[in-house]
C-alpha positions as CSV (number, residue, x, y, z in Angstrom):
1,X,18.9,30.7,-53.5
2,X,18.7,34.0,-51.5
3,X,17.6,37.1,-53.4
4,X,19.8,39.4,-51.2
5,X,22.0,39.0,-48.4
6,X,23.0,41.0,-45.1
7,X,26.3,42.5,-44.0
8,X,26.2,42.3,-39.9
9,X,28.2,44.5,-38.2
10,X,29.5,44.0,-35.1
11,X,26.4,44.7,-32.2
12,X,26.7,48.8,-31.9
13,X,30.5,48.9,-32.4
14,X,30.5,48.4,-36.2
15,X,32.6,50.8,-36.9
16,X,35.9,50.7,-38.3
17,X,34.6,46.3,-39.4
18,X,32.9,47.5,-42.7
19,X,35.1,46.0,-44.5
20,X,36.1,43.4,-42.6
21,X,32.6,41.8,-42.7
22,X,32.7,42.4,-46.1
23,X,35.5,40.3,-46.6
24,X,33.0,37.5,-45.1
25,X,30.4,38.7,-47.2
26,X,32.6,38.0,-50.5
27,X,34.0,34.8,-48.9
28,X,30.4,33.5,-48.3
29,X,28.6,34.6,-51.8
30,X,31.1,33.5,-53.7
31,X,30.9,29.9,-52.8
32,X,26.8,30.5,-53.2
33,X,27.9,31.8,-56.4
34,X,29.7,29.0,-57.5
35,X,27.1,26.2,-56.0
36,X,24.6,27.4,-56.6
37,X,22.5,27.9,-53.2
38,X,22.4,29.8,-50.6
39,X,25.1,28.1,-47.4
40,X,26.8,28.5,-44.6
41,X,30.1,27.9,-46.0
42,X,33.4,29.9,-47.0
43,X,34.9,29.9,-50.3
44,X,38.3,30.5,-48.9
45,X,37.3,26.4,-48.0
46,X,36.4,25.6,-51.1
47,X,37.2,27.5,-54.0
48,X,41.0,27.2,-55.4
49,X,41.1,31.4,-56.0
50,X,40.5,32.0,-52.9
51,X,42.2,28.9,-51.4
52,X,45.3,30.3,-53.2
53,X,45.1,33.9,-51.3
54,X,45.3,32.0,-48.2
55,X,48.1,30.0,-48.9
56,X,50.0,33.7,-50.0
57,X,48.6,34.6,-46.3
58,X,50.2,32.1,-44.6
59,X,53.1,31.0,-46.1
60,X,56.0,32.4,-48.4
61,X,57.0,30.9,-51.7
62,X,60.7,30.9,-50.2
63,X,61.7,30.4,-46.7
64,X,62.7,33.7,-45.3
65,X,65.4,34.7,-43.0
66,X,63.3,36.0,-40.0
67,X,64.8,37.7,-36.4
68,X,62.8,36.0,-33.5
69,X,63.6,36.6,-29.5
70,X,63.4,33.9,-27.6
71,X,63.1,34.6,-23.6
72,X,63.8,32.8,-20.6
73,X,60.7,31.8,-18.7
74,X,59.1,33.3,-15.5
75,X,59.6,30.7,-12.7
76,X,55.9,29.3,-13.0
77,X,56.3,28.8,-16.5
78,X,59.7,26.7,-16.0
79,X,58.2,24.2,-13.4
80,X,55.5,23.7,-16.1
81,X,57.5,22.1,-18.0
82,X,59.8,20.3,-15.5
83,X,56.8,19.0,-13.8
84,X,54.0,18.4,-16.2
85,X,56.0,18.1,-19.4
86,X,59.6,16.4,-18.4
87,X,58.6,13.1,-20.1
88,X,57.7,14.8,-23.7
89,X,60.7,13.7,-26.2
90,X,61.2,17.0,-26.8
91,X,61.9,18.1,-23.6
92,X,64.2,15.1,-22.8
93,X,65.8,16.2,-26.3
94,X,65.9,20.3,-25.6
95,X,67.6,19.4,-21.9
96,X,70.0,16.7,-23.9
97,X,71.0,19.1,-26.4
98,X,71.2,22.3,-23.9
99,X,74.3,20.6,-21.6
100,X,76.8,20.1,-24.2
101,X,76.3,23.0,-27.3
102,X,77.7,26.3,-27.2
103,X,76.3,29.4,-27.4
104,X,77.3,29.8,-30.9
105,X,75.8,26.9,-32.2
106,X,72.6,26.8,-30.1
107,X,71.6,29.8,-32.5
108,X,71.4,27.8,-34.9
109,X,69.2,25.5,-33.7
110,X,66.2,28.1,-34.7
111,X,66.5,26.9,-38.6
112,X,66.5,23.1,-38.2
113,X,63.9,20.8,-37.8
114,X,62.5,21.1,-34.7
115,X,59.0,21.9,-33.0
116,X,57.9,25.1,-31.2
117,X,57.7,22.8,-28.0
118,X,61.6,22.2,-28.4
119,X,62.9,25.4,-29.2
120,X,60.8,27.4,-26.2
121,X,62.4,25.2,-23.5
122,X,65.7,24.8,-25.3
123,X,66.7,28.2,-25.7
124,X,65.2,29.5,-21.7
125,X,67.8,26.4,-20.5
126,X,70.5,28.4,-23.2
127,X,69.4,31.7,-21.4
128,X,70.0,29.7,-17.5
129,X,73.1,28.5,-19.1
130,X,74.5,31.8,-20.8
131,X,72.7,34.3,-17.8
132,X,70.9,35.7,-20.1
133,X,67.5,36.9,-19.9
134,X,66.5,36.3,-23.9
135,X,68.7,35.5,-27.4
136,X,67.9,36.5,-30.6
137,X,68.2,33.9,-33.4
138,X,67.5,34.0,-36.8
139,X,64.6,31.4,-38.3
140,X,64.5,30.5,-42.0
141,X,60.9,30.3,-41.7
142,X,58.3,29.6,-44.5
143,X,55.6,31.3,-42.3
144,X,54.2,34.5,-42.6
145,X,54.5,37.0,-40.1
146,X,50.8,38.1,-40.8
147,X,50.2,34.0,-39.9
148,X,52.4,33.2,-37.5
149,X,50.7,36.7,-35.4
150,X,47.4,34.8,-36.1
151,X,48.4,31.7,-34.3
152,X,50.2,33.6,-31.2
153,X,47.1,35.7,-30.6
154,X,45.0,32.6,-30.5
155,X,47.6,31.5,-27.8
156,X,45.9,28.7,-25.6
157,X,42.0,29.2,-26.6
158,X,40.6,25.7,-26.5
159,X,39.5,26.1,-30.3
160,X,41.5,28.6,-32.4
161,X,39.9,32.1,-34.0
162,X,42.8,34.4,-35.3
163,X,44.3,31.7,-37.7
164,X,41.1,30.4,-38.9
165,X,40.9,30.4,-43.0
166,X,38.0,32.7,-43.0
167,X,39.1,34.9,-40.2
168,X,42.6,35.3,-42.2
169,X,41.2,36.6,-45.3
170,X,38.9,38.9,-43.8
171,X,41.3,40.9,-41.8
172,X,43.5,40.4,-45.0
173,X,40.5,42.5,-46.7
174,X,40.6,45.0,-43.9
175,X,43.7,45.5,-44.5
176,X,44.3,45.9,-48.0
177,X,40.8,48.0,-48.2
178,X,42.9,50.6,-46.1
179,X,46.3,50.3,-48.3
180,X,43.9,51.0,-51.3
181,X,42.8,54.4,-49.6
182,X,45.7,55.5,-48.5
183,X,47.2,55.1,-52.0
184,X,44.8,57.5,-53.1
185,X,45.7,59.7,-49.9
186,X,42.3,58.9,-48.5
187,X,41.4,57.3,-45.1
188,X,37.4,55.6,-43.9
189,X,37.3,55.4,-40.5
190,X,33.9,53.4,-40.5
191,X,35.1,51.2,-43.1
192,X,38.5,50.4,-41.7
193,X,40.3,51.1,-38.5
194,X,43.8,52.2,-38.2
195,X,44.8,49.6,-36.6
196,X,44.9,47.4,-39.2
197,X,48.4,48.8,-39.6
198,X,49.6,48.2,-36.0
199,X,52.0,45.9,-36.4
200,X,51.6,43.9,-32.9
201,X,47.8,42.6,-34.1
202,X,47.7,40.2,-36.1
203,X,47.5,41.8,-39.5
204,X,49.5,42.1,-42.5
205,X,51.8,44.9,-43.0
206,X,54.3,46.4,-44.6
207,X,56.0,43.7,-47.6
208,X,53.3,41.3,-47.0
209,X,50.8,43.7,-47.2
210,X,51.3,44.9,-50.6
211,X,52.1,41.3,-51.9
212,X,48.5,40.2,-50.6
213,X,47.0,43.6,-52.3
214,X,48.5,41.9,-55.8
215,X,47.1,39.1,-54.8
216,X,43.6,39.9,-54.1
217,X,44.0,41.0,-57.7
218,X,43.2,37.7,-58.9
219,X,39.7,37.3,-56.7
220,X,38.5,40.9,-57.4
């Protein structure tokens, strides 16, 4: 078992990570802790605590009415899917459903049952349909906006980063490290950058935010 262990920073651009990578820190000694021997592994993996956090992370206890914009796609993006994706059920289904439903009631398509794959292509043929150039619909969704901003930014990398479990909980620690200082009208620019706060990167803010601080409660 290791007598000591390191927090890396990032190359010579540690700043603003300190807590960040101390979030790995506590994710990675406390499974050593709870072994124990010194490994490789997460306890945000493996411990239920910490397992629990990341549940809060990604999901809410109740689906929640959220406002999402759906566009109509660029021209390239269309043929995609006429070309290489016509014969995917739910492509056949989205260009099935899209002839006959009305405008009203393709809106609330958003809250049934049906995949992201579905809903892209059906509402850009609604947009074609309607001329329109996006709709807004509203999505009883059980995912968290801090999650579902992990999964977009992770977009169409071969093997994802954002939404992993121990990625998650260490920008969750970034995070809440910089609520705690501003609670106490303070600020750490080496331990914690501002834009932890910016609400297009995929961190949690506002509501979310100071739910996870509660949370984090129970592991600190």
């Amino acid at each position: 078992f290791p007598s000591h262990d390191n927090v890396n920073l990032t190359k010579t651009k540690g700043d603003g990570s300190v807590a960040h990578e101390w979030g790995h820190y506590l994710d990675n000694v406390s499974y050593e802790g709870a072994i124990p021997r010194g490994v490789p592994m997460f306890a945000t993996i493996n411990l239920p605590v910490f397992k629990q956090f990341i549940e809060k992370c990604k999901y809410y206890d109740v689906p929640t009415p959220v406002s999402k914009t759906y566009k109509k796609l660029d021209d390239f993006t269309a043929k995609y899917f006429k070309e290489k994706m016509k014969d995917k059920p739910s492509i056949r289904l989205a260009i099935k459903e899209s002839n006959y439903t009305s405008l009203t009631r393709a809106k609330t398509y958003a809250s049934k049952d049906y995949d992201d794959l579905f809903l892209t292509y059906f509402y850009h043929l609604i947009c074609e349909k309607y001329n329109l150039d996006e709709i807004e619909v509203e999505v009883h969704s059980k995912i968290t906006d801090f999650y579902r901003k992990a999964i977009n930014a992770d977009g169409r990398r071969s093997s994802h980063y954002w939404a992993k479990d121990e990625e998650i909980f260490a920008r969750a620690v970034g995070a809440i490290a910089l609520f705690r200082l501003q609670g106490l009208g303070r600020t750490n620019n080496f331990m914690t950058s501002y834009w932890t706060q910016d609400s297009k990167y995929p961190y949690p803010v506002g509501i979310e935010l100071a739910m996870l601080d509660k949370e984090f409660g129970k592991i600190s």
